[in-house]
C-alpha positions in Angstrom: -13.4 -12.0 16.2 -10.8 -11.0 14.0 -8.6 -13.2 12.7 -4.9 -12.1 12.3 -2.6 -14.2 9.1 0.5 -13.6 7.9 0.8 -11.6 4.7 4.0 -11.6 3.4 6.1 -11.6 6.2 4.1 -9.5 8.4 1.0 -9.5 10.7 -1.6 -8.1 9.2 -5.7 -8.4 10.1 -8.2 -9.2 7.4 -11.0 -6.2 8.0 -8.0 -3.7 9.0 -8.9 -0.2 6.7 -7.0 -0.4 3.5 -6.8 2.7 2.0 -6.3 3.2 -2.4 -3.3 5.1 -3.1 -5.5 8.0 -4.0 -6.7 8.1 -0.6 -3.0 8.0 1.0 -1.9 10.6 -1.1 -5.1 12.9 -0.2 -4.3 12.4 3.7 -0.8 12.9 3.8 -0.9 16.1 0.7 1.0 14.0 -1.5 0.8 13.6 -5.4 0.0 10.0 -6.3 2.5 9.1 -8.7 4.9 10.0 -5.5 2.7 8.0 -3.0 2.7 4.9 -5.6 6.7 5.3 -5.7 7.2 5.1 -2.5 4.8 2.0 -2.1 5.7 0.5 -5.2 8.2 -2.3 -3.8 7.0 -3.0 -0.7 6.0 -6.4 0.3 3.3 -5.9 2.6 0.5 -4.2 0.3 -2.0 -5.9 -1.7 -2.4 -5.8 -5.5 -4.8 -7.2 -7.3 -4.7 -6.9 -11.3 -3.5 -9.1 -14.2 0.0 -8.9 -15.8 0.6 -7.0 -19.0 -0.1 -9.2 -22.6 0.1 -8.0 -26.1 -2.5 -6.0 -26.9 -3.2 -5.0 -22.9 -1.2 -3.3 -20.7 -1.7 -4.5 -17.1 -3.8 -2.6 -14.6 -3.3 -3.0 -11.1 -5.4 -2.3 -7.6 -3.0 -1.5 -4.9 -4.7 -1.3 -1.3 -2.4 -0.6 1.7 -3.5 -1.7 5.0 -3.7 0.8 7.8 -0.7 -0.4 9.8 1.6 -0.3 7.1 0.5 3.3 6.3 1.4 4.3 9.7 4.6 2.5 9.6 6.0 4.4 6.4 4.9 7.8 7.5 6.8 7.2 10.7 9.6 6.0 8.5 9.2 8.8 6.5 9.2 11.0 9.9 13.1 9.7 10.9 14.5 10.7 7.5 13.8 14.3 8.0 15.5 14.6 11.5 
């Protein structure tokens, strides 16, 4: 059974496919520094990482889930009519 929760406003399910920014970028022929721009403020993707200190400089994991992948290209779709 999966188990939907609430993940930062929206519905999201645990063991939905999140996919690295790498791997959007690969399916939809996009560079990666433009596929983590136009992710980079949204609410509904996961990062994991630590924040920034000195002598560090702060690495973050972003993982999108599948539904919100769909919903940006389709987003992404209305702009260009």
């Amino acid at each position: 059974m999966v188990v939907p929760f609430t993940f930062f406003g929206g519905a999201v399910t645990a063991l939905e496919k999140h996919y690295t920014i790498k791997e959007v970028a690969t399916l939809w022929g996009f560079s990666v520094g433009c596929v983590r721009t136009i992710f980079r403020d949204r609410s509904d993707v996961l990062r994991l990482g630590h924040a920034e200190t000195l002598h560090t400089r702060c690495y973050m994991n972003i993982r999108v889930p599948e539904s919100v992948v769909t919903r940006v290209y389709a987003e992404l779709q209305k702009r260009r009519e």
